[in-house]
C-alpha positions as a LaTeX table, in Angstrom:
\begin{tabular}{lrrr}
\hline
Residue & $x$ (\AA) & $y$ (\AA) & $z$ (\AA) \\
\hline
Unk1 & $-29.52$ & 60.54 & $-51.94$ \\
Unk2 & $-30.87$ & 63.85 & $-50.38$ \\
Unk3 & $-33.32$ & 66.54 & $-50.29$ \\
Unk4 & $-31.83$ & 70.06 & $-50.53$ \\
Unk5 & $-33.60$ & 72.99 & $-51.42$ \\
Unk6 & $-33.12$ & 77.07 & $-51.99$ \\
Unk7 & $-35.75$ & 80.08 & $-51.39$ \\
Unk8 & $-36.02$ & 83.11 & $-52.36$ \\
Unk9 & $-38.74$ & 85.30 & $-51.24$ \\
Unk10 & $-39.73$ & 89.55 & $-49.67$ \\
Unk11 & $-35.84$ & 89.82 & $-49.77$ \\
Unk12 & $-34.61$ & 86.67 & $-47.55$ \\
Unk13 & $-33.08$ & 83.56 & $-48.57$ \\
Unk14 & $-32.66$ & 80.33 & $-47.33$ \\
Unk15 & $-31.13$ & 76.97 & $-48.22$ \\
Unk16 & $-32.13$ & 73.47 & $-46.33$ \\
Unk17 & $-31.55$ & 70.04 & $-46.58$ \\
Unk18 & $-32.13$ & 66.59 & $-44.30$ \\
Unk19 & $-30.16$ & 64.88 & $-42.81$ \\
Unk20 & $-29.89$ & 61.14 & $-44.13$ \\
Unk21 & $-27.12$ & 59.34 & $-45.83$ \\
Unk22 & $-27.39$ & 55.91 & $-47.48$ \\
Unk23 & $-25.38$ & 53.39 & $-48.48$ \\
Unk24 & $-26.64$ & 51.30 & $-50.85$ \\
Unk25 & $-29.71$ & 49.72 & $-48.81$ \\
Unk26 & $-28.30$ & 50.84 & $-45.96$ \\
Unk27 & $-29.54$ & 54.12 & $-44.02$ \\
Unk28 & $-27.01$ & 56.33 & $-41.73$ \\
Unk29 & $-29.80$ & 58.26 & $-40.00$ \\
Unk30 & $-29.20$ & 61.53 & $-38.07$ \\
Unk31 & $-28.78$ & 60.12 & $-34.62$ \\
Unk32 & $-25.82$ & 57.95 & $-35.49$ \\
Unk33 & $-23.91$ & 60.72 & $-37.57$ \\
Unk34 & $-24.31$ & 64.16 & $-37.88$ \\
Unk35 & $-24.64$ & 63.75 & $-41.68$ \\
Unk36 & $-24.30$ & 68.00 & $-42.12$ \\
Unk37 & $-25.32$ & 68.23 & $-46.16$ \\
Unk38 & $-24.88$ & 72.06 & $-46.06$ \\
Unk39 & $-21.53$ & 73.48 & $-45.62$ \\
Unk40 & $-20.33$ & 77.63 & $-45.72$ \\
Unk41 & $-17.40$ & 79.11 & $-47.69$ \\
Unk42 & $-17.57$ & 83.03 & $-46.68$ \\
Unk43 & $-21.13$ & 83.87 & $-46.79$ \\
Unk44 & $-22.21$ & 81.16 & $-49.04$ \\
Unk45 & $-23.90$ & 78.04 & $-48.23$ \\
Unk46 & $-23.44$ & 75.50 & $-50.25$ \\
Unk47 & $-25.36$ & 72.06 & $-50.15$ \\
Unk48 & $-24.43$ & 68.87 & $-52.08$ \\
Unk49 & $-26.32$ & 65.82 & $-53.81$ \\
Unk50 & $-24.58$ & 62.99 & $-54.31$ \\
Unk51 & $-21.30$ & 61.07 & $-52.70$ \\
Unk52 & $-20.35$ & 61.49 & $-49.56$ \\
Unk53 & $-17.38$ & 61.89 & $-50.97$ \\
Unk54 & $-18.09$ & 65.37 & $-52.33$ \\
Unk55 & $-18.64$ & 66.94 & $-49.08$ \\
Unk56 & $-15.21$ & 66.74 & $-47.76$ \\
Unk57 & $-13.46$ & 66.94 & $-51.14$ \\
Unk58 & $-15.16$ & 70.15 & $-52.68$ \\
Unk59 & $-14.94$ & 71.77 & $-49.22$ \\
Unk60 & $-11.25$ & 71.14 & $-49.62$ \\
Unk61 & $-10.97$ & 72.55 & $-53.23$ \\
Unk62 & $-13.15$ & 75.78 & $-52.43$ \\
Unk63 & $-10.49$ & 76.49 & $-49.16$ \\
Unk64 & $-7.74$ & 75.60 & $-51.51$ \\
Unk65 & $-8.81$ & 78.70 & $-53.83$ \\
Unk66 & $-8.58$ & 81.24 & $-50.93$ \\
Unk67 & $-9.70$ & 84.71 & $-52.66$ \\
Unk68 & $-10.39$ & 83.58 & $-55.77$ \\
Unk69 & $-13.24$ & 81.83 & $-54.38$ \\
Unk70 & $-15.96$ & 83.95 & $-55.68$ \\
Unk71 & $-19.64$ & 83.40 & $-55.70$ \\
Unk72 & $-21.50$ & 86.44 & $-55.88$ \\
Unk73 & $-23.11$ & 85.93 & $-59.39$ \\
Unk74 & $-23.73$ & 83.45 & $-62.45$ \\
Unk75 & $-20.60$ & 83.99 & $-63.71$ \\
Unk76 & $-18.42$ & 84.04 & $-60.65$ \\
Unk77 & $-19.77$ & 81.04 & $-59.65$ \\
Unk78 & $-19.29$ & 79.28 & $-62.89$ \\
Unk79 & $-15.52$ & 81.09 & $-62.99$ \\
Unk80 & $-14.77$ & 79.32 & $-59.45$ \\
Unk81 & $-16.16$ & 75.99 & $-60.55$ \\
Unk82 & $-14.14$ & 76.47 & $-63.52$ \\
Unk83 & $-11.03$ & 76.46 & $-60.63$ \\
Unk84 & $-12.26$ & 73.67 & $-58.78$ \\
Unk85 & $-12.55$ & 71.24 & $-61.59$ \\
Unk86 & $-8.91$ & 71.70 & $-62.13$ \\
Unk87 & $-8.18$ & 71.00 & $-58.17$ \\
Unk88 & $-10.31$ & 68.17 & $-58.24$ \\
Unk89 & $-8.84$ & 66.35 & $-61.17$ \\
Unk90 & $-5.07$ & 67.45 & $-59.92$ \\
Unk91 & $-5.31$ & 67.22 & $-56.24$ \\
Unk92 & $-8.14$ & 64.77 & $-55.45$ \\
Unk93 & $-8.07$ & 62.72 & $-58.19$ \\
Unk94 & $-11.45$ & 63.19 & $-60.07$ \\
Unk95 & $-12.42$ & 60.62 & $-62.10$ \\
Unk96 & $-14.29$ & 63.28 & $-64.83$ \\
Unk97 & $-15.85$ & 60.74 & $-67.31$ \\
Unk98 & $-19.41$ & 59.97 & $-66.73$ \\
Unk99 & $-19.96$ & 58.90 & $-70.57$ \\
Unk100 & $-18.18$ & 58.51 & $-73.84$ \\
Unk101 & $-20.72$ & 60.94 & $-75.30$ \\
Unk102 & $-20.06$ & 63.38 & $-72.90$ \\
Unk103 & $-19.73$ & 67.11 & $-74.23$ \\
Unk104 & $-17.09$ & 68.34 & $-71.53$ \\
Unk105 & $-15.25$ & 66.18 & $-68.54$ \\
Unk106 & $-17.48$ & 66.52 & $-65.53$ \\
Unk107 & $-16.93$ & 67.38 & $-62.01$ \\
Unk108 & $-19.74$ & 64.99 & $-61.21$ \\
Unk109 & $-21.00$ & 67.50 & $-58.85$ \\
Unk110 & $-24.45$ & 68.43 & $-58.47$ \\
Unk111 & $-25.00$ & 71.63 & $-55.89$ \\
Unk112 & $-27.63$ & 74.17 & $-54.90$ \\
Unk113 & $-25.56$ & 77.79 & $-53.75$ \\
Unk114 & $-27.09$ & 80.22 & $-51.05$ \\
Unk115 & $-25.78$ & 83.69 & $-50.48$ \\
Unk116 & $-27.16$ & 87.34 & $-49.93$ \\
Unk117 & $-26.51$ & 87.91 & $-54.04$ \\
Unk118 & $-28.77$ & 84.89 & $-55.30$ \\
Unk119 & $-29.38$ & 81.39 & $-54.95$ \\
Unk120 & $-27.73$ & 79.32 & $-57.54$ \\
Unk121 & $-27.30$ & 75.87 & $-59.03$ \\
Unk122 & $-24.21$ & 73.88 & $-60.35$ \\
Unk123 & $-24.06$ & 70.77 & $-62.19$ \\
Unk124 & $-21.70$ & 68.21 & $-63.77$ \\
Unk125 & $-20.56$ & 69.58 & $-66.94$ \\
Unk126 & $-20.50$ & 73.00 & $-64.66$ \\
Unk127 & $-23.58$ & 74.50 & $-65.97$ \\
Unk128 & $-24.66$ & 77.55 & $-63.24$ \\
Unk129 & $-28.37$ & 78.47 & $-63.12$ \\
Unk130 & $-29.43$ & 81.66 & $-61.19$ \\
Unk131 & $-33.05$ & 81.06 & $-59.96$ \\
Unk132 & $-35.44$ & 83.61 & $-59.30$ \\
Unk133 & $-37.86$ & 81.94 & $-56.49$ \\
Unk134 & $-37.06$ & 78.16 & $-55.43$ \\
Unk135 & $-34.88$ & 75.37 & $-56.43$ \\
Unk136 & $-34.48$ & 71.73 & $-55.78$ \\
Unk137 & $-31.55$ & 68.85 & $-55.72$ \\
Unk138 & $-31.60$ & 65.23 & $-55.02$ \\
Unk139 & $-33.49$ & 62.00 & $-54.54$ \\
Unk140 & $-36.66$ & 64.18 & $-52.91$ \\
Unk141 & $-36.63$ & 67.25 & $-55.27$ \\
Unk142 & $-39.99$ & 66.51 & $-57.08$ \\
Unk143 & $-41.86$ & 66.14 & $-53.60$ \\
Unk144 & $-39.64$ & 69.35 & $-52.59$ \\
Unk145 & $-40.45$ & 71.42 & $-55.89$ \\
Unk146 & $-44.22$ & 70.59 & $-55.72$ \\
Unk147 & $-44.84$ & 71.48 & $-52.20$ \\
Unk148 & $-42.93$ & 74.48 & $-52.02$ \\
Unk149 & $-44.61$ & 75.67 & $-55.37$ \\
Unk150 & $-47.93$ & 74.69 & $-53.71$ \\
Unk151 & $-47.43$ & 77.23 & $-50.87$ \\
Unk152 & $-44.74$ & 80.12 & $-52.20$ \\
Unk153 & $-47.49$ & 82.31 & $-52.33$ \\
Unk154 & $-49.05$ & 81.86 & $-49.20$ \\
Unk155 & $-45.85$ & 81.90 & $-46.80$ \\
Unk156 & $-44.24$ & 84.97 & $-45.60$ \\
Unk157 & $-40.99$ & 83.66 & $-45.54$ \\
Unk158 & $-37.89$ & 82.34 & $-47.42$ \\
Unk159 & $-37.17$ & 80.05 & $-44.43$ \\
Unk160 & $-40.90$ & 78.34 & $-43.96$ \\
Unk161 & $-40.95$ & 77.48 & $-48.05$ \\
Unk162 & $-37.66$ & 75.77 & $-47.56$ \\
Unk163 & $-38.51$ & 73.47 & $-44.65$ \\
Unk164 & $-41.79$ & 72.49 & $-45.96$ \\
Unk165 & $-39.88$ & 71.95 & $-49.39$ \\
Unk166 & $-37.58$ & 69.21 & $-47.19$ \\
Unk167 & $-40.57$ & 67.73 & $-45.15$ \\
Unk168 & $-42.14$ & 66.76 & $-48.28$ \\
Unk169 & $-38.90$ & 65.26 & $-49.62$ \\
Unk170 & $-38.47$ & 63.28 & $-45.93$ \\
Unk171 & $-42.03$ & 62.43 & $-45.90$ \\
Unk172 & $-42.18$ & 60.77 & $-49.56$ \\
Unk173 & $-39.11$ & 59.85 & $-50.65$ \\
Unk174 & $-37.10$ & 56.73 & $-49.16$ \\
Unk175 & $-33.59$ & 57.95 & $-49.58$ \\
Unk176 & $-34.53$ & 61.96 & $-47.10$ \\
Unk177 & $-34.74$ & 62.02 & $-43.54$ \\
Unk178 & $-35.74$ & 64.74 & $-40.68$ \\
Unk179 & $-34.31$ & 66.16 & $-39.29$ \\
Unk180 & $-34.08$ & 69.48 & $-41.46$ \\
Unk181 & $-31.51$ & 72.27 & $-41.42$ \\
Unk182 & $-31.69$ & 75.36 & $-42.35$ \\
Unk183 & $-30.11$ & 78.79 & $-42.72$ \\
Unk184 & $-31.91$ & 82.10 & $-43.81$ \\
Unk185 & $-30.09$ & 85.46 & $-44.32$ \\
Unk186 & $-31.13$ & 88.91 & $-45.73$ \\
Unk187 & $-30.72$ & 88.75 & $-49.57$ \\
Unk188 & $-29.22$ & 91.55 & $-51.69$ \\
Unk189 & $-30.06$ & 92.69 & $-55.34$ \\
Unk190 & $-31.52$ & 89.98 & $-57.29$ \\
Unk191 & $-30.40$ & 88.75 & $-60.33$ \\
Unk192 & $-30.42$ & 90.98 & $-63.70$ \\
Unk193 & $-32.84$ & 89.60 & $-66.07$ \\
Unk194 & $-30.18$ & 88.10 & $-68.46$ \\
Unk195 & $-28.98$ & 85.77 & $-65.24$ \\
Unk196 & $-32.72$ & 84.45 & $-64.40$ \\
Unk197 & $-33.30$ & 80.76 & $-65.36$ \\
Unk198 & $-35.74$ & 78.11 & $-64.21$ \\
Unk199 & $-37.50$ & 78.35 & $-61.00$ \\
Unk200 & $-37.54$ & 80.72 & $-58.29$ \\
Unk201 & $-35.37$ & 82.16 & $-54.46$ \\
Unk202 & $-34.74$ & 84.52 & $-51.71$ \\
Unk203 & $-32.82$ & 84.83 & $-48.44$ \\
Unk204 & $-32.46$ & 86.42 & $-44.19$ \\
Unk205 & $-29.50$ & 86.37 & $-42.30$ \\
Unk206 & $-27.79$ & 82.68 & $-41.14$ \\
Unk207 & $-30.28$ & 81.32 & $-39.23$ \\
Unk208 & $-29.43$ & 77.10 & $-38.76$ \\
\hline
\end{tabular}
């Protein structure tokens, strides 16, 4: 699995992740594939738990959707993933059945969004949470989630929660790896009150 992360904090905002892959038992560390978990669409970065498979594929979808690509708030994210649920199912054949008590065919996508409106977060059944400080996806997130809430107040920076959010997740869970990458950018106005769910972000200009 993974460790990915997004901050939110004194107007920056960054999103990290390691850099391990598995197979099964098997571990792809960083120094035998660059294993890049974070990709960029415009000036969104976008970081994926999950299959391997997803990184290529939903890359693919989002270029596919040229302009109306769109992910400067709750609703133009969940509006795009609307889109790319379509693509996936048409042009990469999506297998969208996870159970037979599902509510709604799922992308089986889980994904953490970074850009200078927000930091966001997508999953299955395309459900889009804007966060107002931090956020966390994969196999590491509960070591992620408890350090960075353990030292949001003290740091004085987007960027330095984020890595020590992903250090945690390396250090304690088997399945996240250092090296860390990382991009923080300036962040825009935050989300209205209506949008902010959960946990917590904030960005500074891209960074890795």
């Amino acid at each position: 699995m993974t460790t990915i992360v997004v901050v939110k904090k004194n107007e920056e905002i960054a999103i990290a992740s390691d850099a391990l892959v598995t197979f099964g038992e098997t571990r792809l560390p960083h120094g035998y594939e660059v294993n890049q978990k974070i990709f960029s669409i415009g000036d969104s970065y976008i970081g994926l738990a999950g299959s391997t498979a997803h990184f290529v594929v939903l890359a693919g979808a989002m270029q596919y959707l040229a302009d109306q690509c769109r992910l400067g708030s709750r609703e133009e994210v969940f509006n795009t993933f609307q889109r790319v649920h379509i693509i996936l199912k048409d042009k990469f054949f999506l297998n969208p059945k996870e159970d037979d008590s599902d509510p709604y065919e799922s992308s089986q996508i889980t994904a953490l969004i970074a850009n200078p409106s927000g930091i966001y977060g997508v999953y299955s059944y395309r459900e889009v949470f804007c966060f107002d400080r931090f956020w966390g996806i994969g196999s590491g997130r509960n070591f992620a989630l408890g350090a960075m809430f353990s030292a949001y107040d003290q740091a004085d920076s987007a960027r330095s929660v984020a890595e020590i959010g992903v250090r945690a997740g390396a250090e304690f869970d088997k399945s996240s790896a250092l090296p860390l990458r990382v991009f923080s950018f300036p962040a825009r106005p935050t989300c209205s009150a209506s949008e902010q769910q959960h946990p917590q972000e904030n960005p500074q200009g891209p960074q890795p």
